[in-house]
DOTIKOL-861706 format. One record per residue: residue in three letters; y, x, z of N, C-alpha, C in turn. Coordinates in steps of 0.05 Angstrom, whole numbers, plus 32768, in hexadecimal, padded with zeros to 4 digits. Example, Ala and Ser with C-alpha at 12.3 -4.5 7.8 and 13.67 -1.06 7.14 Angstrom:
2
ALA7F8E8108809C7FA680F6809C7FBE8108809C
SER7FD38101808E7FEB8111808F80018102809D
This chain:
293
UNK88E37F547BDD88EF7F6D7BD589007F6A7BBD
UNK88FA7F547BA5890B7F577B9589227F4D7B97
UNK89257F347BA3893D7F317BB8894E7F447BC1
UNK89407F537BCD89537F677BD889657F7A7BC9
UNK894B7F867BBC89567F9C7BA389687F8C7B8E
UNK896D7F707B8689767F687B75899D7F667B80
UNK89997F5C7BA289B57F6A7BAB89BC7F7D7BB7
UNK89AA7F967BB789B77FAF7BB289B27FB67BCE
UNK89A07FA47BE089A47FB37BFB89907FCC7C07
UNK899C7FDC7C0E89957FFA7C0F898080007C34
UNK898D7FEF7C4189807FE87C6089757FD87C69
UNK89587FCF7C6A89527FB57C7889457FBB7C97
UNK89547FAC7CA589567FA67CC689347F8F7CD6
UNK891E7F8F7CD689147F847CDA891E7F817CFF
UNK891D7F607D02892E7F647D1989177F5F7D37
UNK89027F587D2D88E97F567D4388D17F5E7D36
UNK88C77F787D3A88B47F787D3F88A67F797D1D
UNK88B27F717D0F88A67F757CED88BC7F797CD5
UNK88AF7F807CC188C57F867CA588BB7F7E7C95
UNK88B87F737C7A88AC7F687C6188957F7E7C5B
UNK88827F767C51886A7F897C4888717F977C2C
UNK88827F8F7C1988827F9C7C0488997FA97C02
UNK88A47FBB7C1488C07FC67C0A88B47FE37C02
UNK88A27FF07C11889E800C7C0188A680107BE7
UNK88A3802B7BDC88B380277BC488C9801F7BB1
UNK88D7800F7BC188F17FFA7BBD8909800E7BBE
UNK890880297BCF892480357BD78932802C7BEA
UNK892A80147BEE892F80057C07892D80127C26
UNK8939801D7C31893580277C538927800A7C61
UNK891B80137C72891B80017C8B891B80097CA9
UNK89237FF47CBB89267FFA7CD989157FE07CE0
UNK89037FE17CF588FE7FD27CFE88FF7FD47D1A
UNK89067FBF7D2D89157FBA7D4E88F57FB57D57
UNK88E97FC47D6B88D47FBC7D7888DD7FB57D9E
UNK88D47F9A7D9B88E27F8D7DBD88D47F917DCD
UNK88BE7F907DD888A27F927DDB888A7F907DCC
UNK88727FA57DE188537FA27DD5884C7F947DED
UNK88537F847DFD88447F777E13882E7F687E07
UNK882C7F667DE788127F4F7DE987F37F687DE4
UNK88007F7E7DEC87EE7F957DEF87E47F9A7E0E
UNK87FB7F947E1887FF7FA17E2F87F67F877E40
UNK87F67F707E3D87F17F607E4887D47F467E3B
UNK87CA7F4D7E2687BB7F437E1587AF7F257E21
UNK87AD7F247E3A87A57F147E4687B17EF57E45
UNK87CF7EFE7E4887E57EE47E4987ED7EDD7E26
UNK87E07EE27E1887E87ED77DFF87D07ED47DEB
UNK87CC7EB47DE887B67EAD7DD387AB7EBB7DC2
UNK87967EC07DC087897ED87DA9879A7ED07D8B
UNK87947EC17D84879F7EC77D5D87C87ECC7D64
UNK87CE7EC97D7B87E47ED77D7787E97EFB7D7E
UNK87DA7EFC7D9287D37F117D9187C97F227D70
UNK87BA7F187D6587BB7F257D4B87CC7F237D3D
UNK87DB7F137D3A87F17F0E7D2888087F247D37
UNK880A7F277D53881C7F2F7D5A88167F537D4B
UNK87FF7F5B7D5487F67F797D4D87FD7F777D30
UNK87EA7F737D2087E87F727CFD88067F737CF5
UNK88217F607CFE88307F627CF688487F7F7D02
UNK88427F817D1D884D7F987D2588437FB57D18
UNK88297FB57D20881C7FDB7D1288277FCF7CF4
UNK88287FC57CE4882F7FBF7CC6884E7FD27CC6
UNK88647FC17CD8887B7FC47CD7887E7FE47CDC
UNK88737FE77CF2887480067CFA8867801E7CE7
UNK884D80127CDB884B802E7CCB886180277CAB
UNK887380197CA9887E801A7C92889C801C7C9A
UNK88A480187CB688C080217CBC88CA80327CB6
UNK88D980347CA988F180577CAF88F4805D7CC5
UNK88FC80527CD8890D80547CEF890580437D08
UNK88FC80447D1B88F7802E7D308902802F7D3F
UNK891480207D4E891E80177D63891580097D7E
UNK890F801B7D96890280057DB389207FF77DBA
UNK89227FE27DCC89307FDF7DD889377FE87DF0
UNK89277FF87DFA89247FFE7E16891680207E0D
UNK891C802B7E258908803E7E2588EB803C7E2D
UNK88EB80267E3D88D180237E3D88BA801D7E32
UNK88C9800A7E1988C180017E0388BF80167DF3
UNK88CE80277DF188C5803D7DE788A280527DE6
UNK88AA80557E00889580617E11887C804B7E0D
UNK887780367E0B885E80277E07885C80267DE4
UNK886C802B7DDD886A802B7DB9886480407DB5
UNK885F80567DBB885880777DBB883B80767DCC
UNK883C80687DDD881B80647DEB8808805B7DD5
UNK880C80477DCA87FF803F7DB68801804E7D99
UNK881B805D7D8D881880687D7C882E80747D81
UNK882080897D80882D80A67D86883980B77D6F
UNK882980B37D58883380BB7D3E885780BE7D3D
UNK885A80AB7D418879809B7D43889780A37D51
UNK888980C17D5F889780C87D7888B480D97D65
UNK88AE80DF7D4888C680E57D3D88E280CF7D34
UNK88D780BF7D2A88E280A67D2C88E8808D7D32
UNK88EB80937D5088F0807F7D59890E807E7D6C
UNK891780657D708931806E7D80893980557D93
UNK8947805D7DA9894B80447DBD896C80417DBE
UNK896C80217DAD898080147DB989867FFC7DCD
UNK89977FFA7DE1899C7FE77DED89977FCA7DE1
UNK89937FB57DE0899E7F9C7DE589B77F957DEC
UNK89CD7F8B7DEC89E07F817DF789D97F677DFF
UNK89EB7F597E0989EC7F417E1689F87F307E05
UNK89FE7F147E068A127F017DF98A2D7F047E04
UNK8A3B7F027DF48A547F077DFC8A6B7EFF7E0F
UNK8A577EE27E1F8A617EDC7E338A5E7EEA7E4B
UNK8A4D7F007E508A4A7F057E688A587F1E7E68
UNK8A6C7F2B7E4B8A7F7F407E558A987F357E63
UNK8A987F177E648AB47F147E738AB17F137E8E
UNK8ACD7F207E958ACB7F297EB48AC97F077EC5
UNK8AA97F117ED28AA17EF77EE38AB37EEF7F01
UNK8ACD7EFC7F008AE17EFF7F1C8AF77EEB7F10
UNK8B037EF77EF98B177EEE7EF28B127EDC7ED9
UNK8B017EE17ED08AF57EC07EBF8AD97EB77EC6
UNK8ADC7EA57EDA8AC17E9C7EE58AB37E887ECE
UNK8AA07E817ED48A937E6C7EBF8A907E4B7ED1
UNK8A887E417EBF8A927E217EC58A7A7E1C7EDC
UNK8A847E227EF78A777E117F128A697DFD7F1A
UNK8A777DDE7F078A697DC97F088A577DC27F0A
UNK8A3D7DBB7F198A2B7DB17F1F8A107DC67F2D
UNK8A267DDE7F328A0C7DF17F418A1D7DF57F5D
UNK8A097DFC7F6C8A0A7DF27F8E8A137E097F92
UNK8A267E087FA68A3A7E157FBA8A2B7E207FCC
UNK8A117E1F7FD68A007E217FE889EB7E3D7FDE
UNK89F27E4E7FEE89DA7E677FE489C07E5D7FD5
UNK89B77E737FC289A07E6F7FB1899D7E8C7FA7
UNK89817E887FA589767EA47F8F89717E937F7B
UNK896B7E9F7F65896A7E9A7F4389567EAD7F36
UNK89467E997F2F89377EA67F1989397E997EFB
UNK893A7EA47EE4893D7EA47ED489277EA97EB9
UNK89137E9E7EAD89027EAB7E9E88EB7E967E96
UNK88DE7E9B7E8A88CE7E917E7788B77E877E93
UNK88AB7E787E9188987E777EB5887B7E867EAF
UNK88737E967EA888527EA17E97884F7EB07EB6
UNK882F7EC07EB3882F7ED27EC588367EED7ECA
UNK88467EF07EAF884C7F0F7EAC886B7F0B7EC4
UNK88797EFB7EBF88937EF37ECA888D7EF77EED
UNK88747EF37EF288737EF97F0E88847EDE7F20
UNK88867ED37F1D88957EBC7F2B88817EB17F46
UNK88627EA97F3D88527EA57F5288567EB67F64
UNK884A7ED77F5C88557EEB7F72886C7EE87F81
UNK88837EE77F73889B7EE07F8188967EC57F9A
UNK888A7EB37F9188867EA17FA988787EA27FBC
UNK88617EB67FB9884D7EBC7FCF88617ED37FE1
UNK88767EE07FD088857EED7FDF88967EDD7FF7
UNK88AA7EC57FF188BB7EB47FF288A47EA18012
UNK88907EA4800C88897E8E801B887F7EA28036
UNK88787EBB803C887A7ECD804B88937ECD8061
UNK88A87EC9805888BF7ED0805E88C47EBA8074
UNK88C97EBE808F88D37EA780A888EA7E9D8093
UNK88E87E7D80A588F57E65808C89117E658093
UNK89227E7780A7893A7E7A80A989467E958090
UNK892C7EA7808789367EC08073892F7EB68053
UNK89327E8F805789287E88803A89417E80802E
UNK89457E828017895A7E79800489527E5F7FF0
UNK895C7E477FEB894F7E3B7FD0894C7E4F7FBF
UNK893B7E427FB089367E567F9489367E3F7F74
UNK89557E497F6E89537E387F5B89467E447F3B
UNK89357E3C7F2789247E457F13892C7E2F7F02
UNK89317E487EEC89387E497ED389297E4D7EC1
UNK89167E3D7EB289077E417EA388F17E327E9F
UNK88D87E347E8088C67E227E7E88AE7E2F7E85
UNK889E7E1E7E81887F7E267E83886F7E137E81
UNK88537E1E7E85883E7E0D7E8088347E027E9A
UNK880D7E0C7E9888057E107EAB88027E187EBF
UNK88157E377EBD881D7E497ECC88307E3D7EE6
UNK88437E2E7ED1885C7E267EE988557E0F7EF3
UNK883D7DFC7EF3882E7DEF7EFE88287DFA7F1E
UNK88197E137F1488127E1D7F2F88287E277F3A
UNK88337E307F3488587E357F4588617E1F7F59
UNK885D7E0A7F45886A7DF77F5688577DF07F6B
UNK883E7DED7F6288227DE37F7D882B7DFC7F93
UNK88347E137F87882E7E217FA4884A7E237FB5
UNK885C7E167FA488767E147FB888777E027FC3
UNK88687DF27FB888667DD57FC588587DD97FE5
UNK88407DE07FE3882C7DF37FF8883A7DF8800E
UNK88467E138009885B7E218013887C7E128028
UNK88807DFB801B888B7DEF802488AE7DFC801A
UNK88AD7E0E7FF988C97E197FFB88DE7E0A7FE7
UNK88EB7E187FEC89037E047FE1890B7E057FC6
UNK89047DFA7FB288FF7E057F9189067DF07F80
UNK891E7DF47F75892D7DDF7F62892A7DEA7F3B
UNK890E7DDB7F36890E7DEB7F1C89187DD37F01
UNK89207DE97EF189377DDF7EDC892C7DE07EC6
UNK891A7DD97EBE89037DE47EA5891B7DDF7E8D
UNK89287DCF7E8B89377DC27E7789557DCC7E6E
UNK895B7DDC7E7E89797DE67E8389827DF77E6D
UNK89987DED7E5789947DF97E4289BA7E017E3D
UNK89C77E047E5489E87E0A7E5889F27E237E5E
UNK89FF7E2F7E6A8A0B7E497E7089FA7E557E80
UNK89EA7E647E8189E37E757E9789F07E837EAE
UNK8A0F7E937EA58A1F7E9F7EA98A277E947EC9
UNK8A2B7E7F7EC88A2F7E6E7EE58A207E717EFB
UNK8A067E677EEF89F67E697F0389F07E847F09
UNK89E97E9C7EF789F17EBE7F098A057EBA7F1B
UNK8A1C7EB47F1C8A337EC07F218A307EAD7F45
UNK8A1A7E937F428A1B7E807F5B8A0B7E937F6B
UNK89FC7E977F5E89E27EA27F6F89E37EBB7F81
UNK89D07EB67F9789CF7ED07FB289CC7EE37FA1
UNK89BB7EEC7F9389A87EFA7F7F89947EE47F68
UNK898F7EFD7F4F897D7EF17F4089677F007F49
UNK894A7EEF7F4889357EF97F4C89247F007F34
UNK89157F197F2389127F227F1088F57F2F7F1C
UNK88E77F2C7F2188D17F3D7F2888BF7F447F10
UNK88C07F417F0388A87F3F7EE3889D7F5F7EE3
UNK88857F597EDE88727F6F7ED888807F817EC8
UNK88847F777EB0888F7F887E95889F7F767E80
UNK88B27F827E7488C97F7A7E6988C57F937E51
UNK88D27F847E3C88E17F9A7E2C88F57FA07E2E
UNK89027F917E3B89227F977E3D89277F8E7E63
UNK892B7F6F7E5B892F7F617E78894C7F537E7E
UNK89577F477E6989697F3D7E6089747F2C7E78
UNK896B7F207E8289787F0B7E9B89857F247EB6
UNK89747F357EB489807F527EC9899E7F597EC0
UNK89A57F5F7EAA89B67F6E7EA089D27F507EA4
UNK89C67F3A7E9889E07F297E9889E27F177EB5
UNK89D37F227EC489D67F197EE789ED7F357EEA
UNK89EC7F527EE889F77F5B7EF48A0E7F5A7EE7
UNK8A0E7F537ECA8A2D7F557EBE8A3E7F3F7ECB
UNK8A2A7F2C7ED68A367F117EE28A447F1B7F01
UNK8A3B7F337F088A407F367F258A2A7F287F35
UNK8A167F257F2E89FB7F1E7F4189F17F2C7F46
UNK89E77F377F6189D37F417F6789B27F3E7F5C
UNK89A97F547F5E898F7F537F4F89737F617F62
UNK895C7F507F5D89507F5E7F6D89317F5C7F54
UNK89237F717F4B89167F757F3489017F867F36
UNK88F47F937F2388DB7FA77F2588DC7FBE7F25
UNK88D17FD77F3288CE7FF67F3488C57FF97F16
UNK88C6800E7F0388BB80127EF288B480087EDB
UNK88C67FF77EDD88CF7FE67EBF88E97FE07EAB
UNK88E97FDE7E9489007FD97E8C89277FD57E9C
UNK89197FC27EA989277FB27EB989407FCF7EC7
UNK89267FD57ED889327FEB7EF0893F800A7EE0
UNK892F80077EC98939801A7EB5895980237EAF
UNK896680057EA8897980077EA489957FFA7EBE
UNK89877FF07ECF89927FE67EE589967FF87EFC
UNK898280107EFD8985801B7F12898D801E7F2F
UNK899D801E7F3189A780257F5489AF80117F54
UNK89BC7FF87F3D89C97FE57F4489BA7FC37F4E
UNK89977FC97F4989877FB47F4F89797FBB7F6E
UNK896F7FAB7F75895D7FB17F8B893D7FB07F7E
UNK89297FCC7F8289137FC57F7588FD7FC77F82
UNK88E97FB67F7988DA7FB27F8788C27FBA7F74
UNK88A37FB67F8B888D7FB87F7D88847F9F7F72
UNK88827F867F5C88787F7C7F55885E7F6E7F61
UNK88537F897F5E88307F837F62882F7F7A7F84
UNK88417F807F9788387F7C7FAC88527F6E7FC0
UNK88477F547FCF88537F447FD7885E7F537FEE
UNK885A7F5E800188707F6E801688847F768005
UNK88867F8C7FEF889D7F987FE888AF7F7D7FDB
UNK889F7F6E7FD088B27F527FC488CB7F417FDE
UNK88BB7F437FF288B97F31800C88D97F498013
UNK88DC7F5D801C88E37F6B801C88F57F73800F
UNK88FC7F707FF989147F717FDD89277F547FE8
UNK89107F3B7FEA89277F2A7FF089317F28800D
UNK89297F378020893B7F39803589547F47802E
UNK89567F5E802089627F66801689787F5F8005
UNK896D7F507FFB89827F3E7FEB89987F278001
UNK898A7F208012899A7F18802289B37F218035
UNK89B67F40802D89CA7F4D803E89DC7F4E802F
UNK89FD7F4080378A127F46802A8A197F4F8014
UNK8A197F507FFA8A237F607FE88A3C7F607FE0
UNK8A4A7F777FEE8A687F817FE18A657F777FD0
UNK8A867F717FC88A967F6B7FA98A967F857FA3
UNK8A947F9B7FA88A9C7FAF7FA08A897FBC7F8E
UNK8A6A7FB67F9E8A527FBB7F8E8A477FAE7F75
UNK8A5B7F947F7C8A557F7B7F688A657F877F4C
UNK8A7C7F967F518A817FA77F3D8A827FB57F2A
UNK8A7E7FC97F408A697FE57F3D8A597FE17F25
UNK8A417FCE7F2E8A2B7FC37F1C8A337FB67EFB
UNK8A427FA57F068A4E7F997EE78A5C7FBA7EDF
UNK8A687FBF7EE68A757FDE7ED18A657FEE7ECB
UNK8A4C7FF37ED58A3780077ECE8A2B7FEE7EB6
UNK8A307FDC7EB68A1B7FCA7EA28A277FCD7E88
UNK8A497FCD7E938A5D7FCE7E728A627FE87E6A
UNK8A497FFF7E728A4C801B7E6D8A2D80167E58
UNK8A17800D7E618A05800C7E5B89FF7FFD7E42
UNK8A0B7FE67E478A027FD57E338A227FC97E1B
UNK8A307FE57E1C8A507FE27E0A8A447FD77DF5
UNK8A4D7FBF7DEF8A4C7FB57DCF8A4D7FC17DBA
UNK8A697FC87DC28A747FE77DAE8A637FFE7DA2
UNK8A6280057DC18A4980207DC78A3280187DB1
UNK8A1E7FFB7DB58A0E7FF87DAA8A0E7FF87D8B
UNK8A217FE27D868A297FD97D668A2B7FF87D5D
UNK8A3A800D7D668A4080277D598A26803D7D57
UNK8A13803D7D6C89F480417D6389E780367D4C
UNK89ED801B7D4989E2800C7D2B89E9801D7D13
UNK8A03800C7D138A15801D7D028A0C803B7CF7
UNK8A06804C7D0A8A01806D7D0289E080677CFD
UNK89CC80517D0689B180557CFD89B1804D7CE4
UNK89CC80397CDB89C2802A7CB789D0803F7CAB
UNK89E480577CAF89F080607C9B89E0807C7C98
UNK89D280807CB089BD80907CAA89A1808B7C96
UNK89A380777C9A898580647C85899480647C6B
UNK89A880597C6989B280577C4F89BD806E7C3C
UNK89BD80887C4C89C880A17C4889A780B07C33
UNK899480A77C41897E80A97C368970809C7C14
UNK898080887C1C897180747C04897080817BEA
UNK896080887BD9895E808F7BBE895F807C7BA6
């Protein structure tokens, strides 16, 4: 804090989930960005002493915030489940994307090289069990082997993606995983039949939003983040249950207009305007700072 006060700064931005313990009293405003409470909501998938660390340092941030920010509304809505006190100050801003995926994926494609010409679904994500990816394969392996697509996977894991792979293996499906892949993403959206996104819960759902800015089809979850802000433009499914999964990706298999492919990216550059966003900031710090004594 004396740091702070010594250069005169009037707003501090905690950007996940915590803010310094001693600013009370300082004159100092604060905002703090809450991404998710899944290690609430999910307590199961994350080691106990992080789990405490994760709480102790969030309720800390929150009862000393000025201002809180969900990223989602849903995140909202689970940060008001748990503390409700909060319901005056709190506010939902978007996420944006990186800035590669506002360029138009028609007329500036991204670099092709070394991804296959040959249909694929895409998944994208961390490999845990909240991500749902197993589900997704008990879905995948349902499906007569003429309605199967490779499934190329993006992402690490543990023990979890152990069993992923034992059961594709099983299954006999077709699964090219990339644990290591650390280059454009943007490409591989833009290759792909669809991205596959099924996850339980998200705070946001970041790989959804820059699949469709990519012009990829999306096929994702009922009643989550995800579908929140994607709407009419994803295909959604139930998570919890392998018919409706099984079912989403037939779906995904039917033609998708360029036109829809569109559609979707322009509803994305309505939703998630940079502009739009940065100018929400903007009016939350000059509001905080309008306050400072």
């Amino acid at each position: 804090s004396q740091d702070l006060q010594a250069k005169g700064i009037q707003v501090y931005h905690g950007l996940s989930n915590e803010i310094p313990l001693d600013l009370q009293g300082t004159g100092i405003r604060t905002v703090i960005t809450i991404h998710d409470l899944l290690f609430l909501d999910y307590p199961q998938t994350y080691p106990w002493l992080d789990r405490q660390i994760y709480r102790l340092k969030t309720q800390a941030g929150l009862a000393k915030a000025d201002r809180v920010v969900a990223i989602s509304q849903t995140t909202r809505d689970r940060i008001l489940h748990y503390f409700p006190s909060l319901q005056n100050r709190i506010d939902v801003i978007y996420q944006p994307c990186s800035s590669t995926y506002y360029r138009d994926p028609w007329s500036d494609p991204g670099n092709m090289e070394g991804i296959t010409t040959q249909p694929y679904w895409l998944y994208v994500g961390t490999i845990e069990t909240r991500k749902n990816l197993l589900g997704l394969l008990r879905a995948m392996s349902t499906l007569l082997p003429q309605e199967r697509l490779p499934l190329v996977v993006i992402g690490r894991g543990g023990r979890h993606a152990q069993i992923c792979q034992q059961l594709g293996h099983q299954n006999g499906l077709d699964i090219r995983w990339m644990p290591d892949f650390r280059g454009d993403l943007r490409a591989w959206y833009q290759g792909a039949t669809a991205l596959l996104y099924p996850s339980q819960a998200e705070g946001f759902g970041l790989p959804v939003a820059e699949a469709l800015l990519s012009g990829c089809p999306v096929m994702t979850s009922k009643g989550t983040s995800m579908a929140e802000f994607s709407g009419e433009w994803s295909i959604t499914v139930d998570p919890a249950s392998i018919p409706s999964m099984a079912e989403g990706l037939r779906q995904t298999l039917n033609p998708s207009s360029h036109h829809h492919g569109v559609q979707a990216r322009w509803a994305m550059l309505q939703i998630l305007d940079p502009i739009q966003i940065t100018q929400q900031w903007i009016s939350l710090y000059q509001e905080l700072a309008s306050l400072t004594f």
